[in-house]
C-alpha positions in Angstrom: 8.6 -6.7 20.1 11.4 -5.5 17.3 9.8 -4.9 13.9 12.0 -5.3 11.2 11.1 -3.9 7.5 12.7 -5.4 4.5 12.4 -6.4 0.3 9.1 -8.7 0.1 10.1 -12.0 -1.5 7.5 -14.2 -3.6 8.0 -16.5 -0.6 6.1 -13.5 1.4 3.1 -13.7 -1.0 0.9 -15.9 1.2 1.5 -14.1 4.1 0.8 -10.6 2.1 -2.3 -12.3 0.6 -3.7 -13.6 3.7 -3.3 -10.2 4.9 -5.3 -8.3 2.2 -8.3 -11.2 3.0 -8.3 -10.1 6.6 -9.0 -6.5 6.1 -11.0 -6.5 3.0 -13.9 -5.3 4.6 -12.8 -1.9 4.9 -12.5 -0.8 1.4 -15.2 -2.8 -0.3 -18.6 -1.5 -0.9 -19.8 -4.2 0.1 -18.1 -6.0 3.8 -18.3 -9.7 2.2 -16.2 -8.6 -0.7 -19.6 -8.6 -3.2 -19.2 -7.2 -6.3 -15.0 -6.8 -6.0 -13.9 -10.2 -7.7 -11.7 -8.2 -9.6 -9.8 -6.4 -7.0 -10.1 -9.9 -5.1 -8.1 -12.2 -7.8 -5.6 -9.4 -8.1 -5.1 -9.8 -3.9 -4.5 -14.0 -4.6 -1.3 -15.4 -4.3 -0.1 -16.1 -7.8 -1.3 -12.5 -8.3 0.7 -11.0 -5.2 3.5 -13.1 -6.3 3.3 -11.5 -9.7 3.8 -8.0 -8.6 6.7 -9.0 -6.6 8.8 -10.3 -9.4 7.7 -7.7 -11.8 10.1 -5.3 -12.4 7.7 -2.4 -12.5 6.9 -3.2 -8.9 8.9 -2.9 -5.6 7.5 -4.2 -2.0 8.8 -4.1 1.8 7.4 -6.3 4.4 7.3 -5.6 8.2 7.8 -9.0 10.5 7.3 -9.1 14.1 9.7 -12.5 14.2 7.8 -14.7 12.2 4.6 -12.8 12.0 4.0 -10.4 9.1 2.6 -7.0 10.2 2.2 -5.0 7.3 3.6 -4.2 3.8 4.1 -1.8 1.6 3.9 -2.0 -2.6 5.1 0.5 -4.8 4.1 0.8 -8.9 6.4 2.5 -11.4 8.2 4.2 -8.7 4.8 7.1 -8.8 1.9 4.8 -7.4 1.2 3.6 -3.6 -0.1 -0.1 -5.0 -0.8 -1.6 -1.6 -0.3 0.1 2.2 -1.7 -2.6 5.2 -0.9 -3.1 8.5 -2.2 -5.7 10.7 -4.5 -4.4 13.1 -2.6 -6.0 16.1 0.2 -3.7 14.9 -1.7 -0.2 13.6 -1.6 3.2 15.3 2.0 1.9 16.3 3.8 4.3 13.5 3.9 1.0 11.1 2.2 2.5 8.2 4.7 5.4 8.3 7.9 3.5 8.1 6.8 1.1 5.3 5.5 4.4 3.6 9.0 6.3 4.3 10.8 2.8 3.2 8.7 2.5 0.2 9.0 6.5 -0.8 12.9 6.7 -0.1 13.2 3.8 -2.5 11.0 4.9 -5.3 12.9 8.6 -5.1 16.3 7.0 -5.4 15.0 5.1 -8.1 14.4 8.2 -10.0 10.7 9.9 -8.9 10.8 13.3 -9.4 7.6 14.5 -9.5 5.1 12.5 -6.7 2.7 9.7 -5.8 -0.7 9.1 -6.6 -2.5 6.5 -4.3 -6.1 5.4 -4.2 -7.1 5.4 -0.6 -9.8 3.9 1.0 -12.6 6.2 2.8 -11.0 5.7 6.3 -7.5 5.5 5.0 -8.1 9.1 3.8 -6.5 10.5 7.3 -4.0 8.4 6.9 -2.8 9.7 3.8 -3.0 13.4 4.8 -0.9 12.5 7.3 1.6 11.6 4.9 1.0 14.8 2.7 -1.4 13.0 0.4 -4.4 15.5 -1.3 -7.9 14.2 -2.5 -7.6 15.0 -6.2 -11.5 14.3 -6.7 -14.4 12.6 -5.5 -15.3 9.2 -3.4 -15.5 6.8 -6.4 -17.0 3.3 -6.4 -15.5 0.9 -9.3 -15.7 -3.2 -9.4 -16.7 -3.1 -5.7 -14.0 -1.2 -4.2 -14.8 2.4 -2.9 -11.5 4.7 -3.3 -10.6 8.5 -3.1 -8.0 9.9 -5.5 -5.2 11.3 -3.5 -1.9 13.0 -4.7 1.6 13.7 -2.7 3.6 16.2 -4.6 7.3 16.5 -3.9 8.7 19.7 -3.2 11.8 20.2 -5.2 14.4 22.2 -3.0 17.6 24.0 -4.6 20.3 24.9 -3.6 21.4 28.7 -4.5 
């Protein structure tokens, strides 16, 4: 099985979408998606398809041939937007080379300072992994239960 990770096209938005639907249940309050409407019209196709094309946004995919297996989405170059793998393909290292594909980009594209992502409860490991930091408390909004989390890039010189 040869994963390869490149640029999401809009044409990857129903495949990204369908994706989002599928694991939903861990990072809603409530498992049927109750109460998240909001967060749930922003994970619909047109939506997906809107971040794509925006220029504010970048996103990778990762196929296994014709199958997606995860993707990565990136805001403003400073914000982890979206981070899923499929679950036929997690605890493979997956997560960690969209993230280092995603994180490369955003620092070429001029990031200086770090990321902020709002992780889901059992993402949170996840995202120490990756040198994330909770920067407050377990919060609940439209649904969706999240943890602040920060990744602050070291700045090395060269004397």
């Amino acid at each position: 099985m040869t994963i390869q990770i490149s640029r999401a096209s809009t044409d990857d938005a129903e495949a990204i979408s369908q994706l989002i639907q599928k694991l939903v249940h861990h990072f809603t309050v409530d498992p049927e998606g109750r109460g998240a409407e909001v967060f749930l019209k922003s994970a619909e196709v047109d939506a997906i398809r809107g971040y794509i094309a925006a220029p504010n946004f970048c996103y990778f995919v990762a196929r296994d041939e014709d199958h997606l297996a995860g993707f990565v989405g990136v805001r403003d170059n400073a914000h982890l937007y979206h981070l899923f793998v499929d679950p036929l393909h997690q605890g493979r290292g997956l997560g960690r080379q969209l993230w280092d594909q995603a994180k490369a980009w955003a620092i070429t594209e001029g990031n200086g300072s770090g990321f902020t992502v709002n992780s889901s409860p059992n993402a949170i490991p996840v995202y120490e992994r990756f040198g994330f930091q909770a920067t407050g408390e377990r919060t609940e909004m439209n649904g969706i239960a999240f943890v602040p989390m920060r990744l602050e890039l070291v700045a090395w010189r060269a004397d």
